[in-house]
Structure formats: C-alpha cells, structure tokens
C-alpha positions as CSV (number, residue, x, y, z in Angstrom):
1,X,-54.4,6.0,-34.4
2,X,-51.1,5.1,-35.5
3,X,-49.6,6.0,-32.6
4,X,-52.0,3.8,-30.5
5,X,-51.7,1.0,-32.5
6,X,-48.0,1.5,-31.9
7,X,-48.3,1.1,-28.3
8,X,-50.4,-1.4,-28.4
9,X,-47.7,-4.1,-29.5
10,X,-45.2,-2.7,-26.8
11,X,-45.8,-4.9,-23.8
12,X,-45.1,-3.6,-20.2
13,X,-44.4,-5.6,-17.5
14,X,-45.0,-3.9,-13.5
15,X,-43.0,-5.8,-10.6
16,X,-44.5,-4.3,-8.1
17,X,-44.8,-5.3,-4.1
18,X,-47.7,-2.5,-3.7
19,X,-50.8,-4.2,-5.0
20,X,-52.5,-0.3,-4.7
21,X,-49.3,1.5,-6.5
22,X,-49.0,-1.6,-9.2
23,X,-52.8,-0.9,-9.8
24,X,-52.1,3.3,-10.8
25,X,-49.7,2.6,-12.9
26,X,-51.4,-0.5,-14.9
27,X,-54.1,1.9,-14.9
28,X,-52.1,4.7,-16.5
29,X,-50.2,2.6,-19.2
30,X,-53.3,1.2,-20.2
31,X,-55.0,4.5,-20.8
32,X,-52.0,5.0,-23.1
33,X,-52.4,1.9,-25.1
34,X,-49.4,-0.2,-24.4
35,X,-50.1,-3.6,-23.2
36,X,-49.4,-4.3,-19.9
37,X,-49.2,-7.1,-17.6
38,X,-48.4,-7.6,-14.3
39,X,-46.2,-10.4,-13.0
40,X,-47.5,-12.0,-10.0
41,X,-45.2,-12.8,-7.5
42,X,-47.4,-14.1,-4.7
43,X,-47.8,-17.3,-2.8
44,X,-45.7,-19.3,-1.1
45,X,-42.6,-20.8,-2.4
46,X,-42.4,-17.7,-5.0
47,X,-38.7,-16.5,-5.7
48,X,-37.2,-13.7,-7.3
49,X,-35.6,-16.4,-9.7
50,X,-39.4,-17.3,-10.4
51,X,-40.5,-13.9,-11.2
52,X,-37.6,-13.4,-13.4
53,X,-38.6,-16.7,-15.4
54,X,-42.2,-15.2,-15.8
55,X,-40.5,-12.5,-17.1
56,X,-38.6,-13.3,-19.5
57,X,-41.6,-16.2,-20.9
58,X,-43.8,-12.7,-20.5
59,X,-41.1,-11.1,-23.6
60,X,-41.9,-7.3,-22.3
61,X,-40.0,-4.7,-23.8
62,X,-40.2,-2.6,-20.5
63,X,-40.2,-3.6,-17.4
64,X,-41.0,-0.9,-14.1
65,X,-39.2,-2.9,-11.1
66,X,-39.8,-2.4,-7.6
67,X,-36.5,-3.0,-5.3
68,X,-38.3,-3.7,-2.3
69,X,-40.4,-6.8,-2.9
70,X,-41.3,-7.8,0.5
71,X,-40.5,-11.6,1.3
72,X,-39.2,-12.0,-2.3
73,X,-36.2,-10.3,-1.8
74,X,-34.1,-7.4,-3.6
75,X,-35.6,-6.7,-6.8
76,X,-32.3,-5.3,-8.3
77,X,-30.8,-8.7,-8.7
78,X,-33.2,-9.2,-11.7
79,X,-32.1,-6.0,-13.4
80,X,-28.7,-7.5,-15.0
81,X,-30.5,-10.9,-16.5
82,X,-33.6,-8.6,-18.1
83,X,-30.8,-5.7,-19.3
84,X,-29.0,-8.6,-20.8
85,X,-32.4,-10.4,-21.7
86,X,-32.9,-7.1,-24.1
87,X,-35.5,-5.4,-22.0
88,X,-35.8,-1.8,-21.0
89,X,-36.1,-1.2,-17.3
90,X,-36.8,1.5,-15.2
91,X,-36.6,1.4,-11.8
92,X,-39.6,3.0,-9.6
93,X,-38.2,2.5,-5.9
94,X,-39.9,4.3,-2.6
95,X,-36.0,4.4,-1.9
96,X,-34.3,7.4,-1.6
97,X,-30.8,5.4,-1.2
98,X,-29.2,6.9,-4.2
99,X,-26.1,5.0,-4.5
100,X,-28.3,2.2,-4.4
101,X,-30.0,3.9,-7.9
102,X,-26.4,4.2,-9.2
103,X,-26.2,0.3,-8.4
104,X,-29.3,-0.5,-10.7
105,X,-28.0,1.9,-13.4
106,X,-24.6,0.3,-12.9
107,X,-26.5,-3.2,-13.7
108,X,-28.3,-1.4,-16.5
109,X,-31.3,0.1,-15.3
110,X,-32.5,3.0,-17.8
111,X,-33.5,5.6,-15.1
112,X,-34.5,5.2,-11.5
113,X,-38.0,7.0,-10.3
114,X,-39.1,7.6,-7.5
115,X,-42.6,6.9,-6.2
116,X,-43.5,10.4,-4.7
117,X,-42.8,11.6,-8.6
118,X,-46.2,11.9,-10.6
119,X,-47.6,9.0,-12.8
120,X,-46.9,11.2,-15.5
121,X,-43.3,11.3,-15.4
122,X,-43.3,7.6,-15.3
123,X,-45.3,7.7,-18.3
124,X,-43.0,9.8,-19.9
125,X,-39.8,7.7,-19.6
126,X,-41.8,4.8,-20.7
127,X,-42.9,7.3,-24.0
128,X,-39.3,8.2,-24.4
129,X,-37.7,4.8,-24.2
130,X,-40.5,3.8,-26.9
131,X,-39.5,6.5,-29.2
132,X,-35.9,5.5,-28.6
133,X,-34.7,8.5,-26.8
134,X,-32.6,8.8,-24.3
135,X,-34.0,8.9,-20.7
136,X,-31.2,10.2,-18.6
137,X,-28.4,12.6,-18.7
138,X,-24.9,11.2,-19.4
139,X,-23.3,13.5,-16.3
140,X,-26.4,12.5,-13.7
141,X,-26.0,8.6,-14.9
142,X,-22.2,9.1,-14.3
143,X,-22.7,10.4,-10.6
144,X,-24.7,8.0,-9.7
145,X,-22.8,5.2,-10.6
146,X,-20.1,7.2,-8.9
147,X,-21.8,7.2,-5.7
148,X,-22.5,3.7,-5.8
149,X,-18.5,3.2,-5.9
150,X,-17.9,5.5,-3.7
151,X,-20.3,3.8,-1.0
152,X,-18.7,0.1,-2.2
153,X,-15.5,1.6,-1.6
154,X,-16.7,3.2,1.9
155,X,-18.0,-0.3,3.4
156,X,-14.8,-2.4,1.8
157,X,-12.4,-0.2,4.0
158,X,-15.0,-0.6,7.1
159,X,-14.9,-4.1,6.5
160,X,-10.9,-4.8,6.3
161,X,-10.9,-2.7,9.4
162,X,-13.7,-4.9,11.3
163,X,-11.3,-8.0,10.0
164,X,-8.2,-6.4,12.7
165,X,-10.7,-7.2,15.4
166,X,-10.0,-10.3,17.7
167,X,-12.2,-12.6,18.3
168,X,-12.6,-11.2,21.7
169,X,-12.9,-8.1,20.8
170,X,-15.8,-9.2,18.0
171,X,-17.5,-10.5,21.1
172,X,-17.4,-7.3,22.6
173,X,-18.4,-5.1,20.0
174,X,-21.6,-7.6,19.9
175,X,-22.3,-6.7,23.2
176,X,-22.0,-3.2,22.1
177,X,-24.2,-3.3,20.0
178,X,-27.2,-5.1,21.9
179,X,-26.7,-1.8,23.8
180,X,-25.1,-3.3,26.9
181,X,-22.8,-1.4,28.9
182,X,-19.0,-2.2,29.7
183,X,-20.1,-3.2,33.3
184,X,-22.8,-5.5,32.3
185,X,-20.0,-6.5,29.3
186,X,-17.5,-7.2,32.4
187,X,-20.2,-9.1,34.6
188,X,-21.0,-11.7,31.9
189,X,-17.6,-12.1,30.7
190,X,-16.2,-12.5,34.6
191,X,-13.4,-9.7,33.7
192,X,-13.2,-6.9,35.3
193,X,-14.4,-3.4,34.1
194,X,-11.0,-2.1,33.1
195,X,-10.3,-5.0,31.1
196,X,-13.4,-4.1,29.2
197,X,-12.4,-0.3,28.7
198,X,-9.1,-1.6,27.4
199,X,-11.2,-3.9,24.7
200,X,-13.3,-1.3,23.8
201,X,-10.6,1.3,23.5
202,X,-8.6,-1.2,20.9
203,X,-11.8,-1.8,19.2
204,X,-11.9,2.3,18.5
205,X,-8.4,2.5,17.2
206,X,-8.9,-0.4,14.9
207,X,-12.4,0.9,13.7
208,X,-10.7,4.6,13.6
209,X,-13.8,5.8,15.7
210,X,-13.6,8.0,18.7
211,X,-16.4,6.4,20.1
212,X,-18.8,3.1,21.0
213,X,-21.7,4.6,19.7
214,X,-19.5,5.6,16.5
215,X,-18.0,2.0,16.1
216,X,-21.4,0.4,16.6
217,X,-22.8,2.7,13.9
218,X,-20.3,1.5,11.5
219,X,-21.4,-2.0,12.2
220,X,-25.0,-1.8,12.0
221,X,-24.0,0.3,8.4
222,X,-22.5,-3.0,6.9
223,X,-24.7,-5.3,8.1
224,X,-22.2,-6.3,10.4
225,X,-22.3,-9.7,12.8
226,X,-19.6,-11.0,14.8
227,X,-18.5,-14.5,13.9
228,X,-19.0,-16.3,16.9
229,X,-22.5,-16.1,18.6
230,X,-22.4,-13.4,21.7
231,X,-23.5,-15.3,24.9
232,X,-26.9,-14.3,26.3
C-alpha cells in the first residue's frame, strides 16, 4: 500500500502522436498507480512551444516523449527546457535513428525506448527513475552521444563541401536530383551535353563522390536544396 500510495503522487505526462500507443501506455501506468495525464496536442494552431507550456503548468515528474509528432513538429526540441525544467524524460520513439537517440540523451533525455520493446520495459525505467536509480549504462550513454557527434560531424564536412559548388553547378546538382538526365540537363539549360559532363564531373570532385547517384545521395542526406530555384 505504501508503495501505491507512493506512486500515486508521481505524475506522468505521455506526448504521444499515436492516439492507440498513448492509450497502452496510460493504461499501463495507471495499473501501476502513478498519475498520469496526457497532454493534448491537437487542433489547429497547436505548437510544440504550446505543448511544452502544458507541460510544464502540468508539473510531471516524468515525461515519455514521442519524437515524431506529426504536424507539431520534432518532439526532441522540448527535451532540453523539461531536462532543465527538473523533469525526468524518456524518450519512446518508433525511430531506430540512433544518433538521433544520442541527440536526446545529449539534451538530457534519461533513456531512449523503442516502441517494438514491451510495455513492461517502459514500465520499468519509469519504476527505476522513481526509485532514483540509474536507467542506463554510463558506456552505452557515452556511444550514443558519440554517434550523434560523429553523424554532426559527418553532415558539417558534407556541408562545407556542397559550399565549393558554384552556383551553376548548384543548379545542376538540382537537376540531379529531380532525376533528370545530363541531356535533358543540357536541353533546358541550352548548353551542350559536354558542357554538362564537365559540371557534373566538378560537382564529383568537390563532393568527393565517384558518382551522380553518390553526390545526389549526400544531398538528399543533409536535407540539401540549392539556393537558387532550379527552372522547370
């Protein structure tokens, strides 16, 4: 009984874009005593600066975040503010981008799940950080974060690379990437074909590719967009 009385004054919050997924685990908590609440994040007009208000009026002592929130955005810009707010949270991401889990633990995330691990392990960290044990390993925490710098490292270097391009041969590499070829590339630009293959070729060595499907991979890996607007 103590012990149930014990979770009943630790309050849980669930972020959670999965209405079905949001539901098992409020489900589960409640079983186990703990008060839990759920922070809506429909309707229109609803931020990710909203929910983090809710939040933070809500005063949880754990929080299980969802990254992926749909229209709302990238749930692992509120872990930092909560972390710094004083409350607990553990990530539970469908995910498997793991330098993206040593991102949240970076920004002080307790542990990352996964959403294809049982309820109970959930349940478990949520026990655990209650008792005020640890919830991960020192050495897997450490690789994580390691992974995320290695990655942040990774696309900073593709970056400065895609900076060498001209703005010609941005253009090009746009093309590229809408999957045209280099005699379509030629045609719209009114240059011939070997003017192309001499673009594309500059574009390889300044990328450090051996290839366009190679140098368009890299771009599409950053989330990269040339700067002026390729013509239709």
């Amino acid at each position: 009984m103590t012990q149930q009385m014990a979770r009943s004054a630790v309050r849980v919050a669930i972020i959670e874009d999965h209405a079905l997924f949001a539901e098992s685990l409020e489900l589960a908590l409640s079983l186990e005593g703990y008060d839990v609440r759920r922070t809506p994040h429909q309707g229109a007009g609803t931020t990710v600066n909203a929910m983090l208000a809710a939040v933070l009026r809500a005063r949880p002592r754990i929080v299980l975040l969802d990254l992926d929130l749909g229209p709302y955005g990238d749930g692992a810009r509120l872990i930092a503010p909560m972390a710094a707010a004083g409350i607990q949270v553990v990530v539970v991401t469908g995910s498997p981008d793991r330098p993206r889990w040593g991102e949240c633990l970076r920004n002080g995330a307790r542990k990352v799940h996964v959403k294809t691990q049982p309820l109970n392990e959930i349940l478990a960290t949520v026990r655990r950080i209650n008792q005020g044990f640890p919830v991960i390993d020192r050495s897997e925490r450490d690789q994580l974060v390691q992974l995320w710098r290695d990655q942040r490292q990774e696309r900073h270097q593709m970056t400065e690379r895609l900076q060498l391009l001209t703005q010609r041969e941005q253009q090009v590499l746009g093309h590229l990437m809408r999957g045209r070829t280099v005699r379509e590339i030629a045609a719209n630009s009114v240059v011939s074909e070997a003017t192309v293959r001499t673009q594309v070729k500059s574009i390889l060595a300044k990328l450090e590719v051996s290839s366009q499907l190679a140098a368009v991979g890299l771009a599409h890996h950053i989330g990269w967009r040339p700067v002026t607007a390729v013509s239709a």
